[in-house]
PDB file of N, H, CA, C and O in Angstrom:
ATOM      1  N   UNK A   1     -29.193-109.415 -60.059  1.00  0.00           N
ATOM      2  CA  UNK A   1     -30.112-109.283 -58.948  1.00  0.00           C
ATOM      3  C   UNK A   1     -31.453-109.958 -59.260  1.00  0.00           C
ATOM      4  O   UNK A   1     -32.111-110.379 -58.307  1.00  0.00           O
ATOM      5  N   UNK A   2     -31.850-110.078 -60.331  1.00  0.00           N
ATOM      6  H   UNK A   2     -31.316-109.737 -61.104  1.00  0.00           H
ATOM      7  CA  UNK A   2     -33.110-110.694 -60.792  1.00  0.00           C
ATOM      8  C   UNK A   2     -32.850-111.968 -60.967  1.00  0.00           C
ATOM      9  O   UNK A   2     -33.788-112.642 -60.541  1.00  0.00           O
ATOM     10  N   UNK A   3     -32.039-112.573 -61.380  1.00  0.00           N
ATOM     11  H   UNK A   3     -31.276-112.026 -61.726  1.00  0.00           H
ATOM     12  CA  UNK A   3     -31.866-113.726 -61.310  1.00  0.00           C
ATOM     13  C   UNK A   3     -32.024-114.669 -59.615  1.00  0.00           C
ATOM     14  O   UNK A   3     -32.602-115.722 -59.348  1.00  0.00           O
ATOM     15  N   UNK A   4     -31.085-113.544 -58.600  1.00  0.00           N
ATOM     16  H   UNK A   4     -30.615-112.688 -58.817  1.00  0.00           H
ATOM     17  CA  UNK A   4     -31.556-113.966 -57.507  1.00  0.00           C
ATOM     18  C   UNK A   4     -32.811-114.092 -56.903  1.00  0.00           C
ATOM     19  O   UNK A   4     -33.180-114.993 -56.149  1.00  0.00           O
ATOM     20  N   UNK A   5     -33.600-112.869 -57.394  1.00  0.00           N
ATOM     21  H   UNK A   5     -33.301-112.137 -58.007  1.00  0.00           H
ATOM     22  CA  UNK A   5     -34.845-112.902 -56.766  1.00  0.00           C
ATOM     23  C   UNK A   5     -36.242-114.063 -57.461  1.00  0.00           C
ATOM     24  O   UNK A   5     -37.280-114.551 -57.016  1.00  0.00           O
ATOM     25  N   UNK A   6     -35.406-114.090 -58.895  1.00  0.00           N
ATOM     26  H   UNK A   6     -34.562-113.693 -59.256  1.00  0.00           H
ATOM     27  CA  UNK A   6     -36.519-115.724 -59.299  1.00  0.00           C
ATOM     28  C   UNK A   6     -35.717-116.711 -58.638  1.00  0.00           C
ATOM     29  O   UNK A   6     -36.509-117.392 -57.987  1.00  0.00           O
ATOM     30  N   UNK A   7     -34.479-117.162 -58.462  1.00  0.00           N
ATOM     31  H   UNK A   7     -33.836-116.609 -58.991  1.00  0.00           H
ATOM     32  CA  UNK A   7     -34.106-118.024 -57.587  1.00  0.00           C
ATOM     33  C   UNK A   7     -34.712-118.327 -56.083  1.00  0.00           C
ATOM     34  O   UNK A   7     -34.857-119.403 -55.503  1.00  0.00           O
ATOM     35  N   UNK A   8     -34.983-117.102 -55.704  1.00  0.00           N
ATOM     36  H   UNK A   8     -34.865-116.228 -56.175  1.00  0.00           H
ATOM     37  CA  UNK A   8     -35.591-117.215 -54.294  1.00  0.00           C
ATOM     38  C   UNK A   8     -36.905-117.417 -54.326  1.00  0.00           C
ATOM     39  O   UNK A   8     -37.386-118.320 -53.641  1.00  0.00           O
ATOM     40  N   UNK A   9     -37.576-116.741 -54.998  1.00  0.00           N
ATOM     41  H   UNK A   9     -37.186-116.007 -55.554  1.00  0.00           H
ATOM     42  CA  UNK A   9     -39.150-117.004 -55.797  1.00  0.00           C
ATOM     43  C   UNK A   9     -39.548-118.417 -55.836  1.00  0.00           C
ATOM     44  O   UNK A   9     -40.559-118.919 -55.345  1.00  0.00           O
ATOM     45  N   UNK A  10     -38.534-119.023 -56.542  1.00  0.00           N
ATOM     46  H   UNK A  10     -37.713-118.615 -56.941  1.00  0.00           H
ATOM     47  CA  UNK A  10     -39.017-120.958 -57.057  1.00  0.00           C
ATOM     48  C   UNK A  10     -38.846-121.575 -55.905  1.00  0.00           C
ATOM     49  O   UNK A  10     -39.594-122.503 -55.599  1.00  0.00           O
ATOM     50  N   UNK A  11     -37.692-121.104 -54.966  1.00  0.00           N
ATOM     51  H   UNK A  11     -37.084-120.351 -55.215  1.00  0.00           H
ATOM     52  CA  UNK A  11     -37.828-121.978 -53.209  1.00  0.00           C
ATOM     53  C   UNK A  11     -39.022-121.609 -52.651  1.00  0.00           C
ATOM     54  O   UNK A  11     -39.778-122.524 -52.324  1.00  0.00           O
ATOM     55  N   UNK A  12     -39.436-120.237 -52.427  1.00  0.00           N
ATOM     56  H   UNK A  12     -38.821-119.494 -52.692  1.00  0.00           H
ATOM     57  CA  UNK A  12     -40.368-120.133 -51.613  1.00  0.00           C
ATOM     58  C   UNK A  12     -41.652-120.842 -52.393  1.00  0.00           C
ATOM     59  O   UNK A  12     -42.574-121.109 -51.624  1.00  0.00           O
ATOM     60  N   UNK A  13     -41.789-121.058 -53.248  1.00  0.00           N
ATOM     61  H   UNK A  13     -41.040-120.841 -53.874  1.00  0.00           H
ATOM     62  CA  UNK A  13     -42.693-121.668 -54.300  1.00  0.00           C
ATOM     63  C   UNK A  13     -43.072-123.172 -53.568  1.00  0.00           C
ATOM     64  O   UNK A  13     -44.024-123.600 -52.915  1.00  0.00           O
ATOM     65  N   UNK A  14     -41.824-123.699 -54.039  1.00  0.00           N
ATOM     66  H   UNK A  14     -41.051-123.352 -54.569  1.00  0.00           H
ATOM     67  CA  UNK A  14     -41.673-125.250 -53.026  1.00  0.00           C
ATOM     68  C   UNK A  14     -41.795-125.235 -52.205  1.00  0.00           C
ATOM     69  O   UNK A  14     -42.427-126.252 -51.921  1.00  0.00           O
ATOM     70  N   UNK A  15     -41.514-124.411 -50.975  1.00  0.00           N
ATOM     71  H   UNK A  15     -41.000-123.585 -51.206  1.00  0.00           H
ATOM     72  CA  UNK A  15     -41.469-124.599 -49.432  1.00  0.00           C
ATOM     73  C   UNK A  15     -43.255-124.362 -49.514  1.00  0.00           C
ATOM     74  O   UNK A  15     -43.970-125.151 -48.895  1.00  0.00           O
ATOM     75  N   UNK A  16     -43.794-123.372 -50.216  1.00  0.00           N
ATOM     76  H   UNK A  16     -43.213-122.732 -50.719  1.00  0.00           H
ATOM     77  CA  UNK A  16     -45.339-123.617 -49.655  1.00  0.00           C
ATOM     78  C   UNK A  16     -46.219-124.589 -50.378  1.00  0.00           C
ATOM     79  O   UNK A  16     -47.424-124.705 -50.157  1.00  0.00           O
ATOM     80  N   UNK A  17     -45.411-125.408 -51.419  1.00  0.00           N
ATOM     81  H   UNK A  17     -44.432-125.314 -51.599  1.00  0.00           H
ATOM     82  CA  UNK A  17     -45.967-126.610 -52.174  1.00  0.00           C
ATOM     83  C   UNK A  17     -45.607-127.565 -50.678  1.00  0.00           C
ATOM     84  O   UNK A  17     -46.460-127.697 -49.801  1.00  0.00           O
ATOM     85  N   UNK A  18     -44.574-128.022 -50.603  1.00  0.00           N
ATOM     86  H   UNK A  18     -43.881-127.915 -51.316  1.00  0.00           H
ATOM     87  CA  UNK A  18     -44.162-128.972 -49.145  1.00  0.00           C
ATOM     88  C   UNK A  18     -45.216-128.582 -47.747  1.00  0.00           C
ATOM     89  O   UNK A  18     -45.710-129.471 -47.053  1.00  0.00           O
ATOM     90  N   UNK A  19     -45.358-127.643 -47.588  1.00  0.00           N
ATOM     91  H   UNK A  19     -44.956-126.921 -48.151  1.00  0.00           H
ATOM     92  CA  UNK A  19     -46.656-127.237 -46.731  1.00  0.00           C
ATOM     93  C   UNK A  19     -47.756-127.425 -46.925  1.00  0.00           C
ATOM     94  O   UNK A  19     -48.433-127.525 -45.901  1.00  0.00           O
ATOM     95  N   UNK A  20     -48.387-127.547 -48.069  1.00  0.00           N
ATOM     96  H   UNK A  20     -47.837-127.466 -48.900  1.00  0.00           H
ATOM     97  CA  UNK A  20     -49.863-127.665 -48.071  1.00  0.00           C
ATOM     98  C   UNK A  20     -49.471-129.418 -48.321  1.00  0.00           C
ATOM     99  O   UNK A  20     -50.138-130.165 -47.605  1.00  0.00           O
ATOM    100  N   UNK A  21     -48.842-129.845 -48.908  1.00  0.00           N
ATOM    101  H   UNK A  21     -48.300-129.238 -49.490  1.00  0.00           H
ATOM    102  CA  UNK A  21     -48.176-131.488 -48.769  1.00  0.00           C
ATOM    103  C   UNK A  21     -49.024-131.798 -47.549  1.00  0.00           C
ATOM    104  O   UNK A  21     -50.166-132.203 -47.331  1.00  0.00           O
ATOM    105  N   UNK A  22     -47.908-131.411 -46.819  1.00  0.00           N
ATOM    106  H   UNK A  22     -46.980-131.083 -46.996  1.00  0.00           H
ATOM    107  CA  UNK A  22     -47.714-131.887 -45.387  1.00  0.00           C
ATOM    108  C   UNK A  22     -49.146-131.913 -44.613  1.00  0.00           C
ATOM    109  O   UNK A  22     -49.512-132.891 -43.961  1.00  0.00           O
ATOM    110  N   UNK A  23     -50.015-130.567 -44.779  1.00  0.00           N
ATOM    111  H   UNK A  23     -49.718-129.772 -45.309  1.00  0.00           H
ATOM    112  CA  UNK A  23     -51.271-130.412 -44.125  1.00  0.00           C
ATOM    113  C   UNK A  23     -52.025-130.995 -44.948  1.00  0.00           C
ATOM    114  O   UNK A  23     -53.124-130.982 -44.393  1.00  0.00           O
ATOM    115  N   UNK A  24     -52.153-131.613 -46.142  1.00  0.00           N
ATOM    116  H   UNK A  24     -51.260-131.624 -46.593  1.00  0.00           H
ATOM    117  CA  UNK A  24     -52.990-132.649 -46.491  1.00  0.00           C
ATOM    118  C   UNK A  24     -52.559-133.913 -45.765  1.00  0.00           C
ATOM    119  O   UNK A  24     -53.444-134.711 -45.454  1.00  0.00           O
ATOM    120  N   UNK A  25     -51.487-134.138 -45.509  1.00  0.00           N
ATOM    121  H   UNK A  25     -50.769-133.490 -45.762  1.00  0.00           H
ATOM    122  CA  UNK A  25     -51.154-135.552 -44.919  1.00  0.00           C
ATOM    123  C   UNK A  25     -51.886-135.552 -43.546  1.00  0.00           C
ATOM    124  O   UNK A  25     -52.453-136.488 -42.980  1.00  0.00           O
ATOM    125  N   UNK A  26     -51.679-133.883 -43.045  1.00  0.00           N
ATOM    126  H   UNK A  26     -51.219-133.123 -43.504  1.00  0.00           H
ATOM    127  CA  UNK A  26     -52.003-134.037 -41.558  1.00  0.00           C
ATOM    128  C   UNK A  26     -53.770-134.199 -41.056  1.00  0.00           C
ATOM    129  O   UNK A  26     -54.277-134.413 -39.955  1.00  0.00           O
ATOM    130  N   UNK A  27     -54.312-134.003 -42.306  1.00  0.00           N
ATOM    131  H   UNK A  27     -53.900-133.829 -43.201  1.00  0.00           H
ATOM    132  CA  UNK A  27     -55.491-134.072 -42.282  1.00  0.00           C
ATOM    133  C   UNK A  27     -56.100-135.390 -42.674  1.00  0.00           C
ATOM    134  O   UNK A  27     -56.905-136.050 -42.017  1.00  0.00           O
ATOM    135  N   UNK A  28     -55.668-135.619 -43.660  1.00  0.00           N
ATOM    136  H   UNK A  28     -55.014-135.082 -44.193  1.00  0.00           H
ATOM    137  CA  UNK A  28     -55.934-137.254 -43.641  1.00  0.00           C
ATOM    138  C   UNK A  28     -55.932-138.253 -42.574  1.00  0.00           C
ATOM    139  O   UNK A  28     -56.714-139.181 -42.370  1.00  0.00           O
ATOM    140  N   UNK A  29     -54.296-137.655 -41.570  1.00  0.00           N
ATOM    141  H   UNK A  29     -53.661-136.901 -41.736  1.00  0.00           H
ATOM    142  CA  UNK A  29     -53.979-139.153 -40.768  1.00  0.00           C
ATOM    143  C   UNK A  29     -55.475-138.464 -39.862  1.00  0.00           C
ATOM    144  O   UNK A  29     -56.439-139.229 -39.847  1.00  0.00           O
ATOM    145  N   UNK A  30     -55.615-137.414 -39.314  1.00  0.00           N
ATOM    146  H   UNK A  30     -54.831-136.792 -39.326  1.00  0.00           H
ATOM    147  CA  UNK A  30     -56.813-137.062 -38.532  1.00  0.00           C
ATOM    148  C   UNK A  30     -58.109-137.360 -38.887  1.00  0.00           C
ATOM    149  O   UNK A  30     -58.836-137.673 -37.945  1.00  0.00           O
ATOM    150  N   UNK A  31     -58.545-137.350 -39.866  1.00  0.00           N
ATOM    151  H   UNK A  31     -57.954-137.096 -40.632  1.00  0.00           H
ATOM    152  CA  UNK A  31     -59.762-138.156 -40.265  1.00  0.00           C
ATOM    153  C   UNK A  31     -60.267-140.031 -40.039  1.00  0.00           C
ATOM    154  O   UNK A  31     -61.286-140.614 -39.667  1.00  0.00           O
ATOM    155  N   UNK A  32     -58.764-140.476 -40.554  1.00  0.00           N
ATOM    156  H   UNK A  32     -57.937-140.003 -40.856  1.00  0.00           H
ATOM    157  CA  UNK A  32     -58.149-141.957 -39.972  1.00  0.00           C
ATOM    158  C   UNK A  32     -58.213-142.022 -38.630  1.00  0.00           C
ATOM    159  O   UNK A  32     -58.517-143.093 -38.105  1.00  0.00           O
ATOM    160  N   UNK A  33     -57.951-140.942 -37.895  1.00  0.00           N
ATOM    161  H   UNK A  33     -57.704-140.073 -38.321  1.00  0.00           H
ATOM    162  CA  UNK A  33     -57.505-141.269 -36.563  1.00  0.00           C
ATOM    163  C   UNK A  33     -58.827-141.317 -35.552  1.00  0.00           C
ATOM    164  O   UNK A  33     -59.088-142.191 -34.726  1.00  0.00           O
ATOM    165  N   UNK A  34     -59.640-140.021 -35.890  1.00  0.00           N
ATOM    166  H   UNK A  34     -59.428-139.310 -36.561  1.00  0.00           H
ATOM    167  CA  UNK A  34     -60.792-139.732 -35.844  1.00  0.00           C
ATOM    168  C   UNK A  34     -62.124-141.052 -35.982  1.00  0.00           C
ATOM    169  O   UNK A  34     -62.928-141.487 -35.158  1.00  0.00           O
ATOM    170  N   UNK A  35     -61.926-141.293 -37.058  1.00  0.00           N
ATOM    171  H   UNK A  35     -61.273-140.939 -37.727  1.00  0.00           H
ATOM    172  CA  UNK A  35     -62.452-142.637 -37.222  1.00  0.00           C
ATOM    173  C   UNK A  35     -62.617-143.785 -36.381  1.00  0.00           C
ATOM    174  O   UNK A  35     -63.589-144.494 -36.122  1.00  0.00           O
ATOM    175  N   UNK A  36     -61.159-143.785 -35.944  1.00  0.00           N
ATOM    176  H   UNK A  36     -60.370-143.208 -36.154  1.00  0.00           H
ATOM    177  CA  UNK A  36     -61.036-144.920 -35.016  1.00  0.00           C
ATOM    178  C   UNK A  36     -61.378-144.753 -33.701  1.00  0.00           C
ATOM    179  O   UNK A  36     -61.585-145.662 -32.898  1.00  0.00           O
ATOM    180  N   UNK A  37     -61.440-143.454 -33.475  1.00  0.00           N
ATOM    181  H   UNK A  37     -61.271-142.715 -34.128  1.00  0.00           H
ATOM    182  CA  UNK A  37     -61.501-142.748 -31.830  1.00  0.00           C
ATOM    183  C   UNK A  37     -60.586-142.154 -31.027  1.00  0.00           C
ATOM    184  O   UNK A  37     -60.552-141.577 -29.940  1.00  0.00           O
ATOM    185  N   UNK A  38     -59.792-142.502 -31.977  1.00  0.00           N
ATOM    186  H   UNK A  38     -59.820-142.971 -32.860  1.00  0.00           H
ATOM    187  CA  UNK A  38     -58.503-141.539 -30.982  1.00  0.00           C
ATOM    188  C   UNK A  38     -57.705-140.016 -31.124  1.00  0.00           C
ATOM    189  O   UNK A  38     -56.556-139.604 -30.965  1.00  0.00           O
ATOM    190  N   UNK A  39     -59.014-139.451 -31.517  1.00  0.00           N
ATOM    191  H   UNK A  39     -59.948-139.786 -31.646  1.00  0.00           H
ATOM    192  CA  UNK A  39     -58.895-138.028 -31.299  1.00  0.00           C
ATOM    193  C   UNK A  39     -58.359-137.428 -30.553  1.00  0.00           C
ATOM    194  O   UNK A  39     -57.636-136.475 -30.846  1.00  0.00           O
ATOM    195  N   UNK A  40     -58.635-137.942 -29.104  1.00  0.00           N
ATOM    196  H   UNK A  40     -59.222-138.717 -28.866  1.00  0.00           H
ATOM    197  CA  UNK A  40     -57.855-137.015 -28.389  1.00  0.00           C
ATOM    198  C   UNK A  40     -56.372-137.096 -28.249  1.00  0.00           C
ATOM    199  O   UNK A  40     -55.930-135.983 -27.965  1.00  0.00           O
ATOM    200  N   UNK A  41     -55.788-137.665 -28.308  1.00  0.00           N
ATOM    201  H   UNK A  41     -56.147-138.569 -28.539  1.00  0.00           H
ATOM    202  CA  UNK A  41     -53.982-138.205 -28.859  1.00  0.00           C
ATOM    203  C   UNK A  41     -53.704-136.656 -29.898  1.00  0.00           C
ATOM    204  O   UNK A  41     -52.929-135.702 -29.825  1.00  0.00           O
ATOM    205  N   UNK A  42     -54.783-137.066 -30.810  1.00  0.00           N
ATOM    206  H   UNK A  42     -55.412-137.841 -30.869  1.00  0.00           H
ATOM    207  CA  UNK A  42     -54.273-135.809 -31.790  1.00  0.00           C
ATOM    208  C   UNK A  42     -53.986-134.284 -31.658  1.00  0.00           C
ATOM    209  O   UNK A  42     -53.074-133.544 -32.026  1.00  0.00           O
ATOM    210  N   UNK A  43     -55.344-134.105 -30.866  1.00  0.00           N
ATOM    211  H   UNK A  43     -56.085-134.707 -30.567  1.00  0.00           H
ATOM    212  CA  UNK A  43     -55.216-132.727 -30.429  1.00  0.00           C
ATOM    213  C   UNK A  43     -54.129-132.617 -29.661  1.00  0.00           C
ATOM    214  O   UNK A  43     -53.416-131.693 -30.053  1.00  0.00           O
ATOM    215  N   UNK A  44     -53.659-133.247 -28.614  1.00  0.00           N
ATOM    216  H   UNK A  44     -54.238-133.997 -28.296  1.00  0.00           H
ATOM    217  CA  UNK A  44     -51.969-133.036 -28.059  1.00  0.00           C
ATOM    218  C   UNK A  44     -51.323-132.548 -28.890  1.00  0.00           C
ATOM    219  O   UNK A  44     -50.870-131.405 -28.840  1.00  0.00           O
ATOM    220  N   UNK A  45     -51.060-133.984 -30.518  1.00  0.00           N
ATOM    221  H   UNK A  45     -51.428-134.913 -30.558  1.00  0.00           H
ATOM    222  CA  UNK A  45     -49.694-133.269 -31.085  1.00  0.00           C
ATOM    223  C   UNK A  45     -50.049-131.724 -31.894  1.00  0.00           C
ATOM    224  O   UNK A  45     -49.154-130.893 -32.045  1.00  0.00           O
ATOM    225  N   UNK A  46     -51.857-131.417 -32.509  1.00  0.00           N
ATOM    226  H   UNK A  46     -52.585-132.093 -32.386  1.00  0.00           H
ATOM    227  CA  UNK A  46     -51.927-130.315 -33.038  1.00  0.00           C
ATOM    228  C   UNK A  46     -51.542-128.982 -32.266  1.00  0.00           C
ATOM    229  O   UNK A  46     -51.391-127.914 -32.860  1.00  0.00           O
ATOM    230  N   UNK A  47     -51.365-129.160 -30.624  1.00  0.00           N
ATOM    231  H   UNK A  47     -51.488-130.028 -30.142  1.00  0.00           H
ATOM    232  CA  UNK A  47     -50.797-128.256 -29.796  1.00  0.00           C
ATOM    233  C   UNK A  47     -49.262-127.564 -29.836  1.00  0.00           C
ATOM    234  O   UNK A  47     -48.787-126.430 -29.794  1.00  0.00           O
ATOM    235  N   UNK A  48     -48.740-129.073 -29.954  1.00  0.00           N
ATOM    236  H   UNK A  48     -49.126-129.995 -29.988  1.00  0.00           H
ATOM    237  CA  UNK A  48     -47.259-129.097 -30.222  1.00  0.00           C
ATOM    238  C   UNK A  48     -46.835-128.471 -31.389  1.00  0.00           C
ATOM    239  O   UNK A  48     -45.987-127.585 -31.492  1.00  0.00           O
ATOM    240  N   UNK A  49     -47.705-129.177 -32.540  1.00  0.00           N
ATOM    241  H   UNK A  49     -48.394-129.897 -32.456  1.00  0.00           H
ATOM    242  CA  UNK A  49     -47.777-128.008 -34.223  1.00  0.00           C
ATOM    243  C   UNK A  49     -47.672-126.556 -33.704  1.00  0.00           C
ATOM    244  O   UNK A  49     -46.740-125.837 -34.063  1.00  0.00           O
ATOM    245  N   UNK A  50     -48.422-126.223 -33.044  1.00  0.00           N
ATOM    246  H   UNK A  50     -49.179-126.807 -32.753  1.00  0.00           H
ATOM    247  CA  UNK A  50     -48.914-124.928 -32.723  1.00  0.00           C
ATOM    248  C   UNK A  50     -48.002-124.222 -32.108  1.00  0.00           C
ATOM    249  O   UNK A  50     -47.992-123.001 -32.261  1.00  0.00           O
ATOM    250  N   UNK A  51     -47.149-124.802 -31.368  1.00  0.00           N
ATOM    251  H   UNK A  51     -47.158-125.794 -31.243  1.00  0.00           H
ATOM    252  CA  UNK A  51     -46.137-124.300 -30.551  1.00  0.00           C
ATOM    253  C   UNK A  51     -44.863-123.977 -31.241  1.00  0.00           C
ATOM    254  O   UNK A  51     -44.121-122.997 -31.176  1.00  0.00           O
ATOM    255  N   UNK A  52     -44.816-125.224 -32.009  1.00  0.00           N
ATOM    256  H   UNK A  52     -45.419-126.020 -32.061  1.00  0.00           H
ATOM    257  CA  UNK A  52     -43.549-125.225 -32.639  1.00  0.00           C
ATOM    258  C   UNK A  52     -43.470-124.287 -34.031  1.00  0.00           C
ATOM    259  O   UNK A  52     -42.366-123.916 -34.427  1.00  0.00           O
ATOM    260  N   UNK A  53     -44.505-123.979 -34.642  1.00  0.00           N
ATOM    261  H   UNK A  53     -45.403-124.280 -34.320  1.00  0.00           H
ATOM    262  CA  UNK A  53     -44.887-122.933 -35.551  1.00  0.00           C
ATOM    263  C   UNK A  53     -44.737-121.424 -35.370  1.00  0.00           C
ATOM    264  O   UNK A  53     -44.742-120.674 -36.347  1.00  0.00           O
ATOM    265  N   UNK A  54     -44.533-120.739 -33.434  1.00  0.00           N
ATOM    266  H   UNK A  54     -44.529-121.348 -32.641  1.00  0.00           H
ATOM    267  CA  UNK A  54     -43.918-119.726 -33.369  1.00  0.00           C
ATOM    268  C   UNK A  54     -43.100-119.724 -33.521  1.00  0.00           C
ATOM    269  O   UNK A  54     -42.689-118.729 -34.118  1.00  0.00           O
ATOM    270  N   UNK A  55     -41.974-120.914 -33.105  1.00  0.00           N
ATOM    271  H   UNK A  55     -42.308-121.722 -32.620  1.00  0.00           H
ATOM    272  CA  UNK A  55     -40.179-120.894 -33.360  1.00  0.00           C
ATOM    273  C   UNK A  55     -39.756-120.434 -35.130  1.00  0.00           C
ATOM    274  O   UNK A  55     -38.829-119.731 -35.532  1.00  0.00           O
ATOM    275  N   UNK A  56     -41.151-121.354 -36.128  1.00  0.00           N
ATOM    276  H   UNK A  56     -41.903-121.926 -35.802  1.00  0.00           H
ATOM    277  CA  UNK A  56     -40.231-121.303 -37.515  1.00  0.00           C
ATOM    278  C   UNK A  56     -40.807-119.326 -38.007  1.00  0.00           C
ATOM    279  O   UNK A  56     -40.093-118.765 -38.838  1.00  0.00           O
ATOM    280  N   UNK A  57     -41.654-118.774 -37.603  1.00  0.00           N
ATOM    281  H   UNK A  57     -42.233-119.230 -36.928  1.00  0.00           H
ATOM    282  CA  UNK A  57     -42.424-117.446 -37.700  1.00  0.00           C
ATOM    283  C   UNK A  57     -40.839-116.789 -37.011  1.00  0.00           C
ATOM    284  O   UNK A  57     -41.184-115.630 -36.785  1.00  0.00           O
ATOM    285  N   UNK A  58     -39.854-116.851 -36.720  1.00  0.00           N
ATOM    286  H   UNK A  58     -39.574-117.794 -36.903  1.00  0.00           H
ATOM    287  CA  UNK A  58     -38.978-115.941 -36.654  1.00  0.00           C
ATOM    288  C   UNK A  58     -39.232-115.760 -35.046  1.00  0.00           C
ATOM    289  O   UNK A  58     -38.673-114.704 -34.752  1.00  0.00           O
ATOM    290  N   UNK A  59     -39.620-116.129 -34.288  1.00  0.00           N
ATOM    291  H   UNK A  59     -40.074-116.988 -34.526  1.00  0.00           H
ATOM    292  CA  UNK A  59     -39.685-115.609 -33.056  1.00  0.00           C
ATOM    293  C   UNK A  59     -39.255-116.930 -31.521  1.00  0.00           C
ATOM    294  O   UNK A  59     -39.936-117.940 -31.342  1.00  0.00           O
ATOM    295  N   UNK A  60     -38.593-116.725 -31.042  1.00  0.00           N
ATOM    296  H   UNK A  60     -38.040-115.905 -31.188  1.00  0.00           H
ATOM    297  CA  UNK A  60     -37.883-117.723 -30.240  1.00  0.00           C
ATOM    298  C   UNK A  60     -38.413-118.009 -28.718  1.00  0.00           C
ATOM    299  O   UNK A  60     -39.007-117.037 -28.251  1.00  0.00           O
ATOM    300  N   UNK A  61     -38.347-118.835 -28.082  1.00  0.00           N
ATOM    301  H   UNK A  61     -37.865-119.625 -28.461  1.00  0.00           H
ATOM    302  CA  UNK A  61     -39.264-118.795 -26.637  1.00  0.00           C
ATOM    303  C   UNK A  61     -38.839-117.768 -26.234  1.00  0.00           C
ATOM    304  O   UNK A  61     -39.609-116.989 -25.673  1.00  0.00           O
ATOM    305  N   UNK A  62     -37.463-117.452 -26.403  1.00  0.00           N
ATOM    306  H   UNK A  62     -36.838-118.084 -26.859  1.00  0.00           H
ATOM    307  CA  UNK A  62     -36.865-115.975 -25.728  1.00  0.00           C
ATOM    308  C   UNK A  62     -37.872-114.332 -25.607  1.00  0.00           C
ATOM    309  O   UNK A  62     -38.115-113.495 -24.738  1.00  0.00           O
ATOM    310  N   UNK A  63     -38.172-114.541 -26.902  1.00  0.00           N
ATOM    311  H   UNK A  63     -37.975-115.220 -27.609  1.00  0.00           H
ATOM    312  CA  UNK A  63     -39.031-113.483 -27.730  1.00  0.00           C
ATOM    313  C   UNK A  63     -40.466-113.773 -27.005  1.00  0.00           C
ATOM    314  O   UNK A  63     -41.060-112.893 -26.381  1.00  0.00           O
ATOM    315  N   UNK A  64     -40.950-115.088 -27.154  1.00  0.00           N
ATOM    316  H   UNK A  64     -40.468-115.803 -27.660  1.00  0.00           H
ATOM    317  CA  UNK A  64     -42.194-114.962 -26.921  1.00  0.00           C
ATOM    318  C   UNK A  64     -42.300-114.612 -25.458  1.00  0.00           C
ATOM    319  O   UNK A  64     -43.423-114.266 -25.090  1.00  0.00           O
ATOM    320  N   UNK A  65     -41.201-114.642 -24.424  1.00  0.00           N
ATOM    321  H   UNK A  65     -40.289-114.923 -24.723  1.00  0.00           H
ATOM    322  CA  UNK A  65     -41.835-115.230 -23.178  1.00  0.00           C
ATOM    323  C   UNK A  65     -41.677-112.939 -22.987  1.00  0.00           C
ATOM    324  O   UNK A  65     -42.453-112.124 -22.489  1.00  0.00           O
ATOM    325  N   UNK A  66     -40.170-112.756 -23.745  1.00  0.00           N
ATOM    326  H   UNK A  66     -39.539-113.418 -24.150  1.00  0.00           H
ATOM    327  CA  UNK A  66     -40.756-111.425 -23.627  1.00  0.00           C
ATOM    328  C   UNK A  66     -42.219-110.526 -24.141  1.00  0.00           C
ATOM    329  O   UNK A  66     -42.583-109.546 -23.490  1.00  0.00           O
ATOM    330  N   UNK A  67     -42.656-110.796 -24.852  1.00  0.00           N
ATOM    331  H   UNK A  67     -42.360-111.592 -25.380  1.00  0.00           H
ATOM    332  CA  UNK A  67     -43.578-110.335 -25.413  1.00  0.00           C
ATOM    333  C   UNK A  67     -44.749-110.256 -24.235  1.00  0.00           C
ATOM    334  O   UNK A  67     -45.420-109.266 -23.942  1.00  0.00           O
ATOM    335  N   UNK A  68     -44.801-111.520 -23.670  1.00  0.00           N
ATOM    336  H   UNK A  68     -44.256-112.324 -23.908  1.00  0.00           H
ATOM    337  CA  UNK A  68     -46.165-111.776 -22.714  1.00  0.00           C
ATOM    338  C   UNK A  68     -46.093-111.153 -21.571  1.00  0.00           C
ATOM    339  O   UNK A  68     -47.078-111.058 -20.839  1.00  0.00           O
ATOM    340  N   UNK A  69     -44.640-110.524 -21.197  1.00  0.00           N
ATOM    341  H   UNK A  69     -43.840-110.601 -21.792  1.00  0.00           H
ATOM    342  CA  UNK A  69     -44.644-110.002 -19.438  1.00  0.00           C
ATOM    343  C   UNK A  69     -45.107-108.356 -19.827  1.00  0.00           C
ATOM    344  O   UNK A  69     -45.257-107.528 -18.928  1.00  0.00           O
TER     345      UNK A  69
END
């Protein structure tokens, strides 16, 4: 059983190494992007981030749309 739970330990390890990855990348291209002026493009897709970040949190449009009525 311990063996499983450091097994699962070192993924979740990586999966939030690959995440802060990723949000350094996403911050960079926004500073780049920013730069140039085309901010507002970005904020669209940071919406879409935003959206699509309830689906991986365990909760499904199904869920959310119940939650809100």
């Amino acid at each position: 059983m311990e063996s499983k739970i450091a097994y699962l330990n070192d993924k979740l390890v990586a999966v939030a190494e690959r995440e802060k990855k990723r949000e350094r990348e996403r911050r960079k291209l926004r500073q780049q992007k920013s730069s140039d002026g085309s901010d507002q493009k970005d904020d669209e897709n940071d919406k879409s981030d935003k959206e699509s970040e309830g689906d991986e949190n365990g909760k499904s449009d199904k869920d959310s749309k119940g939650d809100e009525e």
